[in-house]
C-alpha positions, 0 to 999 in steps of 0.5 A: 097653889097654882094648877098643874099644866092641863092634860090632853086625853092619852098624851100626859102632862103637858109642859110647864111654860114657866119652866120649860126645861125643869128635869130634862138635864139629859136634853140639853146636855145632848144637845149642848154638845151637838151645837158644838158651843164649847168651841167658842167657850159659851157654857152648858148654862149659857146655852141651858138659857138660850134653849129656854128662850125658845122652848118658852117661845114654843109654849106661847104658841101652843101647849107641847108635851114633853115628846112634842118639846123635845122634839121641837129643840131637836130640830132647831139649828142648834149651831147657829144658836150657838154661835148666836148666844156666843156674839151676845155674851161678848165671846171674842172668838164667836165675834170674830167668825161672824164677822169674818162669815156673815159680813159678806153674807150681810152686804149682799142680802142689803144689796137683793133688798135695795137692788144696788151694788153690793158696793154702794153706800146705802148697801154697806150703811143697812148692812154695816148698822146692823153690827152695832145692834147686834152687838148689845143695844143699850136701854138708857140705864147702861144696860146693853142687850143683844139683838142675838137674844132675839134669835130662836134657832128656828130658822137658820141664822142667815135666814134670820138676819136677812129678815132683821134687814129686811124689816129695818128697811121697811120700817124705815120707809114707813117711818120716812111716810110718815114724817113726810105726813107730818111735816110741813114742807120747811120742815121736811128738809130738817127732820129726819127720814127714821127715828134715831135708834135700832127699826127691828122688832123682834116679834114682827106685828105683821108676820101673820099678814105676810103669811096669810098673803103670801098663802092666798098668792101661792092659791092663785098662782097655782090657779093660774098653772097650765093642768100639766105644771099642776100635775108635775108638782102634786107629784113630785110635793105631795105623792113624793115621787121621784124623776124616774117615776113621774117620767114614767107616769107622763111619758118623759125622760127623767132629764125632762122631767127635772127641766119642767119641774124648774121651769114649773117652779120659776114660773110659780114663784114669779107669779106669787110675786107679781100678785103680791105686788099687785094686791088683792080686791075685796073678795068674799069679806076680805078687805082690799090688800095693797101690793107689797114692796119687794122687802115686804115680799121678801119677808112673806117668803122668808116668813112662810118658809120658817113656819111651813103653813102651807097644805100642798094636799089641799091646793093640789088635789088628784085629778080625776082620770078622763075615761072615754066617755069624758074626754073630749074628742078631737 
């Protein structure tokens, strides 16, 4: 007989990762019709499995409880998984909105990540490519598989999208370095630039690297902020107050705080991508980091934004007040 799921002391039962869902019917009728999945046909089971793709994904993470699962469903974008479980079960009615919403969403996004006109060849070929994907890969043995089946509803399905582009572009450069090692300079003319067939990985091997680098360059920009901008944010992320109240603190109109905070903000995020795409030195055991490319960059915020690692207490702390024995004089 194989174990129970283990306890943890004072929170019951842990949920059972092979099945996830087993008795919690009320759950999913629940959040079957907050996804408003009937608008496009997909059925309670339809949906029933779409939610036990990601609750099994949470198990592999981390062992939840039963609150601590509910509580994870409860927060995802049950809409667009909706929408995402319809595309990939062929509902014509769920295709055609995605097309007619996020195609021009899709050629943007390809445009931001190349930095060409949205109406360029290159943008319409990484964006337009994707459909054929997403519409149902074919494994050699007539089977088709959506890339939709790949999508969680962690984040929201723009998010994820722009991220499959993302990383369908640098695979595809890394796949044309790597041919270009390979491949004598006759050959170089013959061979193709990518591999024939879909570049994403669904569970990207580098997702906890873009995180980590993108926390250590969130680290020393904030470093690099004057004390006051420093200030501002620990008061406004971490205290939680408002406009009102920081102007208050420092002396400031409301209006003025808001336009230092988005001054403050705009130079942070400048900063965190300067480092990035600069690199990091070997320092304290870590080996030396290479810059980033701009797609790689982009996924590091993509990436941090979805898993939210980021301790804001930690890496800003009170400041001790001056008395007037500290504070130096003029």
């Amino acid at each position: 007989m194989p174990d129970a799921p283990s306890q943890r002391g004072g929170e019951g039962p842990l949920v059972d990762p092979a099945k996830p869902l087993e008795g919690r019917a009320s759950l999913v009728e629940r959040l079957y019709a907050q996804s408003q999945s009937g608008r496009w046909g997909l059925s309670r089971n339809g949906f029933s499995g779409a939610l036990e793709r990601s609750a099994r994904r949470r198990c592999a993470s981390a062992s939840p409880t039963p609150s601590q699962l509910e509580e994870f469903l409860s927060t995802l974008h049950l809409e667009d998984l909706a929408l995402a479980c319809a595309c990939a079960e062929g509902c014509e009615e769920a295709w055609e909105h995605f097309f007619a919403t996020y195609r021009p969403y899709l050629r943007a996004a390809a445009a931001a990540i190349l930095r060409r006109s949205s109406g360029s060849a290159e943008v319409c070929e990484l964006a337009d490519s994707l459909f054929a994907d997403l519409y149902g890969l074919t494994d050699g043995k007539g089977n088709a598989r959506s890339l939709f089946r790949y999508f969680h509803g962690r984040s929201t399905l723009k998010t994820w999208l722009r991220a499959v582009l993302a990383q369908r572009h640098i695979d595809a450069i890394r796949a044309g370095r790597r041919f270009e090692e390979l491949a004598d300079d006759d050959e170089r003319d013959a061979r193709p630039l990518a591999p024939s067939g879909p570049q994403f990985h669904p569970d990207d091997p580098h997702r906890e690297r873009y995180v980590s680098l993108f926390g250590r360059a969130l680290s020393e920009a904030l470093a690099q902020l004057e004390p006051q901008g420093r200030e501002r944010l620990r008061l406004y992320y971490t205290e939680e107050k408002t406009l009102a109240e920081i102007g208050r603190l420092l002396g400031e109109h409301e209006s003025s705080v808001s336009r230092h905070l988005d001054r403050v903000r705009r130079e942070l995020r400048d900063a965190v991508e300067t480092i990035l795409r600069r690199g990091f030195a070997a320092a304290n055991g870590s080996a030396v980091q290479a810059g980033l490319r701009d797609p790689e960059i982009a996924l590091c915020f993509e990436y941090s934004a979805e898993d939210a690692p980021i301790d804001l207490e930690k890496l800003l702390p009170r400041t001790k007040p001056q008395t007037p024995a500290t504070r130096k004089r003029p």
